[in-house]
PAZAPA-4460 file (N, C-alpha, C; in steps of 0.05 Angstrom, whole numbers, plus 32768, in hexadecimal, padded with zeros to 4 digits):
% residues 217
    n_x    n_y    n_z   ca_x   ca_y   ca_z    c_x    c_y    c_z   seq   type   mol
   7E60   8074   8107   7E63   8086   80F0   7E7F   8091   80EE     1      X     A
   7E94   8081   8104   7EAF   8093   80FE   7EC7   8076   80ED     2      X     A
   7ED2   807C   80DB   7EE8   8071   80CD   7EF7   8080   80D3     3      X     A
   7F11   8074   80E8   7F29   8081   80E4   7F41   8074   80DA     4      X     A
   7F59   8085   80D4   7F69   8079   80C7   7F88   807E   80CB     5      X     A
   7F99   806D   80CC   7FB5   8061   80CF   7FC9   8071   80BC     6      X     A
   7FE0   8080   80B4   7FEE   807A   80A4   8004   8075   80A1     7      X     A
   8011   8059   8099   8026   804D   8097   8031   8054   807B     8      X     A
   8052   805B   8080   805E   8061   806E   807A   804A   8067     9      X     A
   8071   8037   8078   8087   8023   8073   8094   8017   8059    10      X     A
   807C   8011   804A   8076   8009   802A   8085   801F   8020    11      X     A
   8084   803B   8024   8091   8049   8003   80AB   8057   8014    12      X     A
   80B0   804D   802D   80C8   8057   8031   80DE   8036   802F    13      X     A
   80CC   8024   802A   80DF   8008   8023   80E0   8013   8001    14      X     A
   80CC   801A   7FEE   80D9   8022   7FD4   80EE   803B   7FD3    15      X     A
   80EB   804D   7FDE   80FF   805B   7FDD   811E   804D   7FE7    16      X     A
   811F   8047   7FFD   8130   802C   8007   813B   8023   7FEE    17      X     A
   812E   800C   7FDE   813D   7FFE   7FCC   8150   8012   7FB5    18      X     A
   8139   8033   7FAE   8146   803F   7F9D   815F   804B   7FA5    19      X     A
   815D   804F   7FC0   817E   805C   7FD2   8190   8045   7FC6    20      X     A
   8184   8031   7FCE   819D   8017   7FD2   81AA   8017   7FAD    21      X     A
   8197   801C   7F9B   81A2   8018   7F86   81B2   8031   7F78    22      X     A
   81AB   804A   7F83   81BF   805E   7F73   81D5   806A   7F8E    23      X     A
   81E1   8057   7F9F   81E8   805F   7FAF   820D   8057   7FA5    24      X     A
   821A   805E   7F9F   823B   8055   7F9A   8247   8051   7FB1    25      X     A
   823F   8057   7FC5   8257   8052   7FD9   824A   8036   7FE6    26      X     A
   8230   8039   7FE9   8225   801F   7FE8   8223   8026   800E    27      X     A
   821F   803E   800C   8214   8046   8033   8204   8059   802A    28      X     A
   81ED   8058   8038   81CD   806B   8036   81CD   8070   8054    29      X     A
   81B6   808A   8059   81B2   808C   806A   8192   809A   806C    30      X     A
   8186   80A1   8086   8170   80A1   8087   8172   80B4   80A0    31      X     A
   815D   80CF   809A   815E   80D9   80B2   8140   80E8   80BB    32      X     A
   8135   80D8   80CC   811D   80DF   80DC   8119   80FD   80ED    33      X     A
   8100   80FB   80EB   80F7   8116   80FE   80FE   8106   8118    34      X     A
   80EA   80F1   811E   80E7   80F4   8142   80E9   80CF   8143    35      X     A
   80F1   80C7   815A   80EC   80A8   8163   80CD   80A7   816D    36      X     A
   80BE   809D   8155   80A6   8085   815F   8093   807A   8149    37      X     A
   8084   806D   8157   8086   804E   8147   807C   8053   8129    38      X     A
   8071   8069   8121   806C   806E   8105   808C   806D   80F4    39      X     A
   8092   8083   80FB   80AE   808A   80F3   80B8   806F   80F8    40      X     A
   80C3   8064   8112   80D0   8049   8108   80D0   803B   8100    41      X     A
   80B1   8037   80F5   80AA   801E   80DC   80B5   8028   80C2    42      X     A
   80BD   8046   80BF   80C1   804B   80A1   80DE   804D   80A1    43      X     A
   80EA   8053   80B9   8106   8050   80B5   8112   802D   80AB    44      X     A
   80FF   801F   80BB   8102   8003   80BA   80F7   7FFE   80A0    45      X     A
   80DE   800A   8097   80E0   8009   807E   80F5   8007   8063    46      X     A
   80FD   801B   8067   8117   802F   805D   8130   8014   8056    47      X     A
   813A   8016   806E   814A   7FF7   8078   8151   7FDE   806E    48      X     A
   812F   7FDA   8068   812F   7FBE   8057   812E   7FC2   803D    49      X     A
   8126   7FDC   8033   8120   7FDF   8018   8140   7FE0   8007    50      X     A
   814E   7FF3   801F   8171   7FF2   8019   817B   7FD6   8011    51      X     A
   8177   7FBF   8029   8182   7FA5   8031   817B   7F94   8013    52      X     A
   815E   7F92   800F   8153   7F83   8005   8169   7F84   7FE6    53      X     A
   8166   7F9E   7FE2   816D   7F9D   7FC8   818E   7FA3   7FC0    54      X     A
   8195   7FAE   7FD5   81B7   7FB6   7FD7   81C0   7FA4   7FF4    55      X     A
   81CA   7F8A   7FF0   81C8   7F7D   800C   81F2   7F87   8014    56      X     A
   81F4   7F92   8001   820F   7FA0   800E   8213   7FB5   801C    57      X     A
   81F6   7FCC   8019   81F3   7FDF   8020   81F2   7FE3   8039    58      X     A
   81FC   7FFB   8046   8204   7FF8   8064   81E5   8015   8064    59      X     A
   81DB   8014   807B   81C8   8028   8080   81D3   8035   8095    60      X     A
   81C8   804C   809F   81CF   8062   80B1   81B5   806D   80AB    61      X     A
   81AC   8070   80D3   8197   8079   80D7   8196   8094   80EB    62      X     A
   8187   80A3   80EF   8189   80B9   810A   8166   80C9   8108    63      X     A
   8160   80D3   8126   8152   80E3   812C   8159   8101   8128    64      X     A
   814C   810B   8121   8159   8128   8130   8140   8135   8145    65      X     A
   812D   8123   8154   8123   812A   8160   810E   8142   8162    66      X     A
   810A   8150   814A   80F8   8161   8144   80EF   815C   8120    67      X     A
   80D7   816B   8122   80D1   816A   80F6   80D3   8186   80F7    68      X     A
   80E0   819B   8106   80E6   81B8   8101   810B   81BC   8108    69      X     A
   8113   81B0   80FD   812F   81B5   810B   8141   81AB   80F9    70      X     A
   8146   81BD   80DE   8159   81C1   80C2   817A   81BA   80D3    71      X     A
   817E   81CB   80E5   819E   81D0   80ED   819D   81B8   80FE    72      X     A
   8192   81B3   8107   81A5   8195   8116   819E   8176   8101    73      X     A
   818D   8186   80F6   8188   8164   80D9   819B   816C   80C9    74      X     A
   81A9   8181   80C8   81BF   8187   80B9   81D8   8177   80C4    75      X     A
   81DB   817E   80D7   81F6   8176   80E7   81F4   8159   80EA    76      X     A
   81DE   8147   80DF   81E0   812C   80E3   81E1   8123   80CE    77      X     A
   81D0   812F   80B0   81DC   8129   809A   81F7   812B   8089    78      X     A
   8209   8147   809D   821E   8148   8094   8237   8133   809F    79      X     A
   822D   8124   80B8   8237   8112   80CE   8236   80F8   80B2    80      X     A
   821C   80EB   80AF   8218   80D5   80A2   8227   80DE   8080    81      X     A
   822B   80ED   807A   823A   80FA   805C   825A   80F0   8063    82      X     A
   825F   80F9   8075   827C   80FF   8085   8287   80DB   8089    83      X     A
   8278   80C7   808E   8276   80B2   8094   8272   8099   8076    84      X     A
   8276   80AD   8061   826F   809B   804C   8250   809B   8042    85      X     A
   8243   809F   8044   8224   80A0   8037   821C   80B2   8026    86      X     A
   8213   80A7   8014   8217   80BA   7FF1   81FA   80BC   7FED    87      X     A
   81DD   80AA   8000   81C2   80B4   7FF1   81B7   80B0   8009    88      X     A
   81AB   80CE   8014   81A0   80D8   8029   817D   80D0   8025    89      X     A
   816A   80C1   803B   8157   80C2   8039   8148   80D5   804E    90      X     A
   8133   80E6   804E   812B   80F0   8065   810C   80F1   806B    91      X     A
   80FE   80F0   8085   80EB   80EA   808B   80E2   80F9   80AD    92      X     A
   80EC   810D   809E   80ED   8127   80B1   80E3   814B   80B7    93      X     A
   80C8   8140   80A8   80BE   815D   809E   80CE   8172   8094    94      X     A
   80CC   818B   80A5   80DD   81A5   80A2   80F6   819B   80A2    95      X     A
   80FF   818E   80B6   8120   818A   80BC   812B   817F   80A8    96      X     A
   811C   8172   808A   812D   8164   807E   812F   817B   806C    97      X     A
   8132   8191   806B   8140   81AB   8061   8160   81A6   8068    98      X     A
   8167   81AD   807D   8183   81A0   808A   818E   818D   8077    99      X     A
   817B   8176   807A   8188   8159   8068   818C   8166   8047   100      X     A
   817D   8175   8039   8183   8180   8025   8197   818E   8025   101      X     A
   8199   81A1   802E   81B1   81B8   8032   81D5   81A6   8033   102      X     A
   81D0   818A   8043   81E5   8184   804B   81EC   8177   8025   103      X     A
   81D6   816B   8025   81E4   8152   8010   81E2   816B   7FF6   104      X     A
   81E0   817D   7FF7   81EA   8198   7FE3   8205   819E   7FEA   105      X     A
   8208   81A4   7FFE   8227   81B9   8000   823D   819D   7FFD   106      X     A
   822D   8177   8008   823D   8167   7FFB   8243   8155   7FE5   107      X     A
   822C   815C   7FD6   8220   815A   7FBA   821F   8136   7FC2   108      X     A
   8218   812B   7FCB   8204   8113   7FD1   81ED   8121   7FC4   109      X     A
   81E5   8101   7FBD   81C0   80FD   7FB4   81AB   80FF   7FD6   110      X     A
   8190   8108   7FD3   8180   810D   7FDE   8166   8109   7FDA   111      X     A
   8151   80EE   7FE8   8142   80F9   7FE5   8128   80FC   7FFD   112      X     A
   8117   810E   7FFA   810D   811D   800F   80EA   8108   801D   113      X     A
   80E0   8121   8028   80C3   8115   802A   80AD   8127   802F   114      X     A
   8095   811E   8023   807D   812E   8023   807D   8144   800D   115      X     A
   8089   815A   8003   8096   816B   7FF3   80B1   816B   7FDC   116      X     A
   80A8   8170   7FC0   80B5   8177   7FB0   80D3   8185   7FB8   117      X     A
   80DE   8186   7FC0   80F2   8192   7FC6   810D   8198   7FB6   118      X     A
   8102   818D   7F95   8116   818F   7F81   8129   81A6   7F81   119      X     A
   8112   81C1   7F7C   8120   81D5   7F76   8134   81E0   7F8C   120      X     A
   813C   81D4   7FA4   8151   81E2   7FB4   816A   81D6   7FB0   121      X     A
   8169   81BD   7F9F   8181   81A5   7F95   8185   8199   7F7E   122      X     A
   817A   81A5   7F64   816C   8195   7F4A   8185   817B   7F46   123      X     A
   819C   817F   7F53   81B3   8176   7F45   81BA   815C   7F5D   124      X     A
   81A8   8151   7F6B   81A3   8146   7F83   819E   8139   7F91   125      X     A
   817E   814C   7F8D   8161   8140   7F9A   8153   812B   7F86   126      X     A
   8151   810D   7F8F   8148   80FF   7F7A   8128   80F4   7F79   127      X     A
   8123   8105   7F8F   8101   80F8   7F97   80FF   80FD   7FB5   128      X     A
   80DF   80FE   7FAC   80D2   80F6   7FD0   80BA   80DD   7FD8   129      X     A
   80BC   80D8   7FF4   80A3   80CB   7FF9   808B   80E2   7FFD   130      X     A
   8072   80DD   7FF1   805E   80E5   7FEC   8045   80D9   8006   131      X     A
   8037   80F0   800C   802B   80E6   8017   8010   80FD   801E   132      X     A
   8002   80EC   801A   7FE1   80FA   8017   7FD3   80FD   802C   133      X     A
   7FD4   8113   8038   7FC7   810F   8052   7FA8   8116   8051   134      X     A
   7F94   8119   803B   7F7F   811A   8039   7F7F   8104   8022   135      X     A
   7F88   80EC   8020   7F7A   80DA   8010   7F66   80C9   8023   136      X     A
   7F71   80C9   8041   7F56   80C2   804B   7F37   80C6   804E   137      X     A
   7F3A   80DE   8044   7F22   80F1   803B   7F14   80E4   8027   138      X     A
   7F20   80E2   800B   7F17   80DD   7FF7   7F0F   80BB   7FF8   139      X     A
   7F21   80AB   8003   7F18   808C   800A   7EF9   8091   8018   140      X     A
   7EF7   809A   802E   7EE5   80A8   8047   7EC7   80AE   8028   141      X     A
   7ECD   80BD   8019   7EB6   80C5   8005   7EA8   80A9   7FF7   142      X     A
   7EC3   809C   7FE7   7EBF   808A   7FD6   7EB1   8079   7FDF   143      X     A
   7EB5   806E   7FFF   7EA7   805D   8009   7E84   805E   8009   144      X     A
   7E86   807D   8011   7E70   8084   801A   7E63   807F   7FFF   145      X     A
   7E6B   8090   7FE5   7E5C   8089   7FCF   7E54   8071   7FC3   146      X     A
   7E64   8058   7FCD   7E60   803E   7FC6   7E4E   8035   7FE4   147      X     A
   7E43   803F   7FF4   7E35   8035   8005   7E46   8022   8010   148      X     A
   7E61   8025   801A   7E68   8011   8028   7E7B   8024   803C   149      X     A
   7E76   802B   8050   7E90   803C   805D   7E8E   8027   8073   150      X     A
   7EA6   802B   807F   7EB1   8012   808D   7EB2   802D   80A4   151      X     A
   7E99   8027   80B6   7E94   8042   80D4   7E9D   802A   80EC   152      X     A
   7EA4   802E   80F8   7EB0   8021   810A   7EC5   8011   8112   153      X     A
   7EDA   8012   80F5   7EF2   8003   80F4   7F06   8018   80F4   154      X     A
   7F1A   800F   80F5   7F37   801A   80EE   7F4A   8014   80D1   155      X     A
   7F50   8027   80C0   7F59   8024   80AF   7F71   802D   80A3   156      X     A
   7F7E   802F   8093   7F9F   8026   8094   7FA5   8040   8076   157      X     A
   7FB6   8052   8073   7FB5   805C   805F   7FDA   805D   8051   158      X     A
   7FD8   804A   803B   7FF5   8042   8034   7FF8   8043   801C   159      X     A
   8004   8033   800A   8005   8032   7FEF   7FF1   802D   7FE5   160      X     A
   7FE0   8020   7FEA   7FCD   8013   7FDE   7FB5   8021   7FD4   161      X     A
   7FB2   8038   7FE4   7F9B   804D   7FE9   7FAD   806D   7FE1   162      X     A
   7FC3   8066   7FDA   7FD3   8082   7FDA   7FD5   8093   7FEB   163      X     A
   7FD2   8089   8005   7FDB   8097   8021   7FFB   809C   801E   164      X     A
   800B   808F   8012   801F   8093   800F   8023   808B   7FF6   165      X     A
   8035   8097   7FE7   803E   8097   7FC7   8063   8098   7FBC   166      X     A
   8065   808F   7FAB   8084   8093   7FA7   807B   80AF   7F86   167      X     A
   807F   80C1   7F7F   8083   80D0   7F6B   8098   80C8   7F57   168      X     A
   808D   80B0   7F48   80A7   80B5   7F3C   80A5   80C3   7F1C   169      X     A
   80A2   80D8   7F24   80A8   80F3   7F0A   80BC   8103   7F13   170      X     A
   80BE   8109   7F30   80CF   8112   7F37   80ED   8101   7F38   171      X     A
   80EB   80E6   7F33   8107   80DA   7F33   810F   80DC   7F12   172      X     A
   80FA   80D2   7F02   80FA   80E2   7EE2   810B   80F9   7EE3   173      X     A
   80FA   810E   7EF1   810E   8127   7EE9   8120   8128   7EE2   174      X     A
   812C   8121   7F05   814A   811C   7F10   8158   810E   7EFC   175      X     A
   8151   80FA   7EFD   8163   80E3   7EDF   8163   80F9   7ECA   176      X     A
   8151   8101   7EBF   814C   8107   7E9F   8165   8129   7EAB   177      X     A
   815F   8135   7EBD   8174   8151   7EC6   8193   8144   7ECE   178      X     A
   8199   8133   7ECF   81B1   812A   7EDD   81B3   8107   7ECE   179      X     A
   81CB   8114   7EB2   81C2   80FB   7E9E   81DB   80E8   7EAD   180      X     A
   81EB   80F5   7EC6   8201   80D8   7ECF   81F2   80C4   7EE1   181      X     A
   81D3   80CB   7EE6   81C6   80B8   7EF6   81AF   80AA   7EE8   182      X     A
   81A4   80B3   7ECD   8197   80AA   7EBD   818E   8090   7EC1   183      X     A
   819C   8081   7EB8   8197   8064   7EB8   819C   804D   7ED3   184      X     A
   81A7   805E   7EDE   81A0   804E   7EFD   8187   8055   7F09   185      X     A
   8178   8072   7F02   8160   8076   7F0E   8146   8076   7EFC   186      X     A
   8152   806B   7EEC   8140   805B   7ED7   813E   8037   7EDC   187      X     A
   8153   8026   7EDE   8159   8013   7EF5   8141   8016   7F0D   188      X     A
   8146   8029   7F1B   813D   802A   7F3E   8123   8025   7F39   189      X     A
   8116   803A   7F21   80FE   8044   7F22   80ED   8022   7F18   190      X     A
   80FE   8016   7F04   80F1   8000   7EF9   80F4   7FEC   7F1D   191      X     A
   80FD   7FED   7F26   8100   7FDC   7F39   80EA   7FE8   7F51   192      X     A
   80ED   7FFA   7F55   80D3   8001   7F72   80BC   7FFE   7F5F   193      X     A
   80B5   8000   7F4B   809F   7FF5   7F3D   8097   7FD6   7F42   194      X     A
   80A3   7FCA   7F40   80A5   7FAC   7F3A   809B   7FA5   7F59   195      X     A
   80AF   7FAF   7F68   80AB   7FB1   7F84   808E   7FAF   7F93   196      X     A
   8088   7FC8   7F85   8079   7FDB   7F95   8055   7FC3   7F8E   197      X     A
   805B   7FB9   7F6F   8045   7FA5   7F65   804D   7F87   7F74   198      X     A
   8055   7F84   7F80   805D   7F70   7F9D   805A   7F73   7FB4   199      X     A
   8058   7F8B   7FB9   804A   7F97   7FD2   8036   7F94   7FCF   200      X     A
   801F   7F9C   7FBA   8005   7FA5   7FB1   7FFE   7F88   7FB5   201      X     A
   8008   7F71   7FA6   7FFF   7F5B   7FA1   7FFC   7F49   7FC1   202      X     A
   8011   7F51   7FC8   800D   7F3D   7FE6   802B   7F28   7FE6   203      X     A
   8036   7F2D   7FCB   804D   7F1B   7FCF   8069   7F27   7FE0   204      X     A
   8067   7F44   7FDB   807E   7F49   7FEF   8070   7F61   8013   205      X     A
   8075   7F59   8024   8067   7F6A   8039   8081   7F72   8048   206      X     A
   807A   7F8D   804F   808A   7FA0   805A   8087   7F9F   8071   207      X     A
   8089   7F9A   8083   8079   7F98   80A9   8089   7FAB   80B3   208      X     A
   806B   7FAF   80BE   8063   7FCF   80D1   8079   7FC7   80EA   209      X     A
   808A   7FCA   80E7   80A4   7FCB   80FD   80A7   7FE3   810E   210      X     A
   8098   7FE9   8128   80A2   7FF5   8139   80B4   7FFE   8145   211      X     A
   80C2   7FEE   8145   80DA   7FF2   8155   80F6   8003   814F   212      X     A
   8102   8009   815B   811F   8022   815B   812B   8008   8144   213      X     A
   8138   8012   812E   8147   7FF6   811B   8161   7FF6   812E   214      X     A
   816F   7FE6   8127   8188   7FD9   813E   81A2   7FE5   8125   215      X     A
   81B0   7FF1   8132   81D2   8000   8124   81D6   7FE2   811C   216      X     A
   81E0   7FF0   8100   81F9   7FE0   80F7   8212   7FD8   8106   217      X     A
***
């Protein structure tokens, strides 16, 4: 009688990925994590390919900051990766990606965050987040039950597909429609992680659950 469940964020941190890679000018992104392990490294790796795939010029930059409560030292690594050329900050770092905001404000780089709206601390900025539902397992968990089919004794996976994880894109709307010099490139992005994202769904493009630390540029 127990269904438990997985959540992989690889899938909407490879869409965000492609959208970095495309409104990025300097054509270097970066990505900055709470903590090293294997969830997190699949989405960084996520992240990675989503850049590659679609910007194969694009150079990535990655980092820990070893906590999801720790603004001032996710600061000091977003302002490191700023300092280094990187113009569109990704983060995947709970609390700490406050820091990553703060930095790509005082260096007016693009930003975007995770789990939370975080517009209003950057409107001029922040271009989105990864989304993620930590009670859609719940509601899958119901549906089943109401269709008489709950799957009690397996293991199950909560990603795009089920909206365990989500890309928002109203919040990249905004951004475009508030900031008309990015308009049409994130009008561009947005048609493209769409397209994407119905290639994921379909089975023709797969994102793999990559464990591992990604290897420096």
């Amino acid at each position: 009688n127990i269904w438990d469940t997985e959540f992989h964020g690889e899938q909407a941190f490879y869409l965000m990925g492609a959208i970095a890679g495309k409104l990025s000018e300097t054509k270097m992104v970066g990505i900055v994590d709470g903590s090293e392990q294997p969830t997190n490294n699949a989405q960084v790796n996520g992240f990675i390919k989503g850049v590659k795939d679609t910007c194969p010029d694009c150079k990535v930059s990655f980092a820990y900051v070893g906590s999801f409560e720790d603004p001032a030292k996710a600061k000091e690594i977003a302002l490191a990766m700023i300092e280094s050329g990187v113009d569109v900050l990704q983060t995947d770092a709970g609390n700490s990606q406050i820091g990553v905001i703060e930095a790509a404000m005082d260096k007016g780089v693009l930003v975007s965050g995770d789990v939370a709206d975080n517009s209003a601390m950057y409107p001029e900025g922040f271009i989105g987040f990864v989304g993620v539902d930590f009670g859609a397992n719940v509601y899958e968990a119901c549906k089943y039950l109401s269709e008489d089919a709950f799957p009690g004794g397996t293991h199950g996976f909560m990603n795009l597909a089920n909206n365990g994880y989500y890309i928002p894109y109203e919040a990249l709307e905004k951004f475009g429609a508030a900031n008309t010099k990015y308009s049409t490139a994130v009008t561009e992005a947005i048609t493209l992680a769409k397209e994407l994202s119905a290639k994921i769904a379909s089975g023709e493009l797969e994102v793999e659950f990559n464990t591992e630390v990604p290897v420096k540029e």
